[in-house]
N, C-alpha and C positions, 0 to 999 in steps of 0.2 A: 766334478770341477775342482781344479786347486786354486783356494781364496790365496791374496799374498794376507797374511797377520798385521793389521791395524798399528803400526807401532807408536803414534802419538799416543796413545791409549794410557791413562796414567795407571799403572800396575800398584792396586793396595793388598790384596792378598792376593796368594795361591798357594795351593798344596797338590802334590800329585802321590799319588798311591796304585799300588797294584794290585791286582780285584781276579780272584776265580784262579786262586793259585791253589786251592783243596775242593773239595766236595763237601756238603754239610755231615758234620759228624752224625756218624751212625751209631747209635748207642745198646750197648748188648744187655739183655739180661742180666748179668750184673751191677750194668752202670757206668762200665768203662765203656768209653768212648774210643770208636778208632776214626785217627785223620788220614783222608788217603787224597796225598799229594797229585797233581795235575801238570800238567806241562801247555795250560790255556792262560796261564797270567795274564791280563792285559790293563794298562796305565790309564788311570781314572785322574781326571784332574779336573777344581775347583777352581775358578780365580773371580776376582772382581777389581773393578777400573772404575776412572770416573777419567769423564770428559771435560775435558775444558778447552773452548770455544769453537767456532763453528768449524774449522778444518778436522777437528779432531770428529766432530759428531758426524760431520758428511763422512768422515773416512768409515769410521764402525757402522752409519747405515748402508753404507755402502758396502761393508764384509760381508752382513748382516744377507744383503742381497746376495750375493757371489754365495755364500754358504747354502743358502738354498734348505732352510731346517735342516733334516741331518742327510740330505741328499752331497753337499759336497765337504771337501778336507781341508786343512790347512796345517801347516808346522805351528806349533805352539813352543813356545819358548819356553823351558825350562830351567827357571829360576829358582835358587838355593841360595843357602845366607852364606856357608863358607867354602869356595869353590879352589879349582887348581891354580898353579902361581907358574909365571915362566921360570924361565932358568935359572934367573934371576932374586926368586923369590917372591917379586911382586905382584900384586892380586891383577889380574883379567879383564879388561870391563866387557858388561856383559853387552854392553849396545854401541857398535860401529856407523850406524845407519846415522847420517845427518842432514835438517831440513835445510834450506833455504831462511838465514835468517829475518822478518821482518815480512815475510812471505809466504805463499805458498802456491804448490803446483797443482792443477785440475787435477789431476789424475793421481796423487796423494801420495808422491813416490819421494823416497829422498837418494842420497849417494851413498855405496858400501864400498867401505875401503877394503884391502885386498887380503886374502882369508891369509892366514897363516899356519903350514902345516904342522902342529907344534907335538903332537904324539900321532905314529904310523904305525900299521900291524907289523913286526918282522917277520912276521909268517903268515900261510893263508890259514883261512878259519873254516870250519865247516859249518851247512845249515844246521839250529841248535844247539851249537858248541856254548860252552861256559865256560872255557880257560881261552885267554888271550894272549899271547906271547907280543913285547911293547917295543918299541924303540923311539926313543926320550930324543928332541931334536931340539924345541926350546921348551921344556919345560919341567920340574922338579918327581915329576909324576902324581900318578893318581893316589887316594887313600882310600882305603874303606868308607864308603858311605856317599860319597862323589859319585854325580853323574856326568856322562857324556853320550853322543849320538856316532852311531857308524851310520853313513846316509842316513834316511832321515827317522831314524829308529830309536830312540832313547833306552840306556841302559845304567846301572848302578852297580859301582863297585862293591862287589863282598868281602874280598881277601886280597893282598898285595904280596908277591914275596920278590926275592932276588938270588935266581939258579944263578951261580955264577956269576957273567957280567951282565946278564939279563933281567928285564922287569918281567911279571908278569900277572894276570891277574883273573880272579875269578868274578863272574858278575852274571845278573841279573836283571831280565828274563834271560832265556838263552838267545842266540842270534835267529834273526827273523827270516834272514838270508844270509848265502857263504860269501865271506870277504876274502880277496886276496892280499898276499903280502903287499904292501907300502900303504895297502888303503887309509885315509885319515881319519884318525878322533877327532870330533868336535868339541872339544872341553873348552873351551873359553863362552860358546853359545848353543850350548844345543839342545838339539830341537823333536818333536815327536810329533806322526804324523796322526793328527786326530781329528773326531767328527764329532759336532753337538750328540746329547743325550738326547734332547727333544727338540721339537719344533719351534719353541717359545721359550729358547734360553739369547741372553743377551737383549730382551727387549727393554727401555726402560723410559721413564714419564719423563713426557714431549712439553711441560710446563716450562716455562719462562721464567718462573723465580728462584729456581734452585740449580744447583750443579749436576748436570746428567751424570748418575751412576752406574753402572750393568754386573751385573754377576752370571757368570755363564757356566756350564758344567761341559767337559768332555771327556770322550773315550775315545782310546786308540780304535786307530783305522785297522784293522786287519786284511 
């Protein structure tokens, strides 16, 4: 099942990292260790929320449900402290979704303004590739260390150059699926499609005197 992502949900931490990118080192007779790389990476990510008031608690009991322990997925937002800037220069927001103010709707949805295609592949990509060739529409480009999603895959820039009049860039993990030319970067929100670790992630105390908090762990859907 795909949960839609809780977004009243107040965001205080998260960190994402990628996990089972070598094998445990194997250590020889003399002591050196050898590391033998893998091509199974896959994005572990931490976060924790606090809810405040009852639309936001129905919403996350309500994911909570829809997720189904680690039986279903959902996109998780991936958020970073300093992200890409349009053409412009200026910084991205990372949240277009907005409620009904003074209100809210049964079914815990709000309005998304309309995507903007602001980095496109110039060329197609193959399953597994790690070089991307770019074409810049609105925005300055990516850097080293910057994330973005090709559908709903999340990935990280390693290296930037410019052949030419061309951007291009290398990144991390390799593609999950092949892209063709025009397809879009997500770089102002993107997203990675992941599933709880456990059963009992995101639950949290049902008391009345305090602020509902949750801390939830996932991993990529593969």
């Amino acid at each position: 099942m795909q949960a839609t992502f809780p977004y009243l949900a107040l965001w205080q931490d998260v960190t994402f990292h990628l996990s089972g990118q070598s094998l445990d080192p194997a250590e020889s007779i003399s002591g050196a260790e050898t590391i033998v790389p893998t091509l199974r990476g896959r994005w572990m990510a931490a976060a924790s929320f606090v809810l405040r008031g009852e639309a936001a608690t129905l919403q996350w009991q309500a994911f909570l449900a829809q997720m189904q322990g680690r039986i279903g997925t959902t996109l998780v937002p991936a958020r970073s402290r300093y992200r890409p800037k349009d053409r412009d220069g200026k910084p991205l927001p990372f949240c277009d979704i907005a409620s009904i103010k003074g209100a809210q709707t049964w079914e815990h949805f709000g309005f998304e303004n309309t995507d903007i295609p602001r980095i496109t592949l110039a060329s197609s990509a193959a399953l597994r590739a790690t070089e991307l060739s770019l074409t810049l529409n609105d925005s300055t480009g990516l850097r080293p260390g910057q994330f973005f999603s090709l559908g709903d895959r999340l990935h990280r820039v390693q290296h930037h150059w410019q052949p030419g009049s061309g951007h291009r860039v290398m990144i991390e993990p390799p593609l999950r699926a092949a892209a063709s030319a025009g397809a879009v970067l997500e770089i102002a929100k993107p997203v990675c499609r992941m599933r709880m670790t456990s059963e009992t992630e995101g639950l949290f105390d049902q008391s009345l005197n305090r602020l509902p908090s949750v801390t939830v762990n996932f991993m990529e859907a593969l």
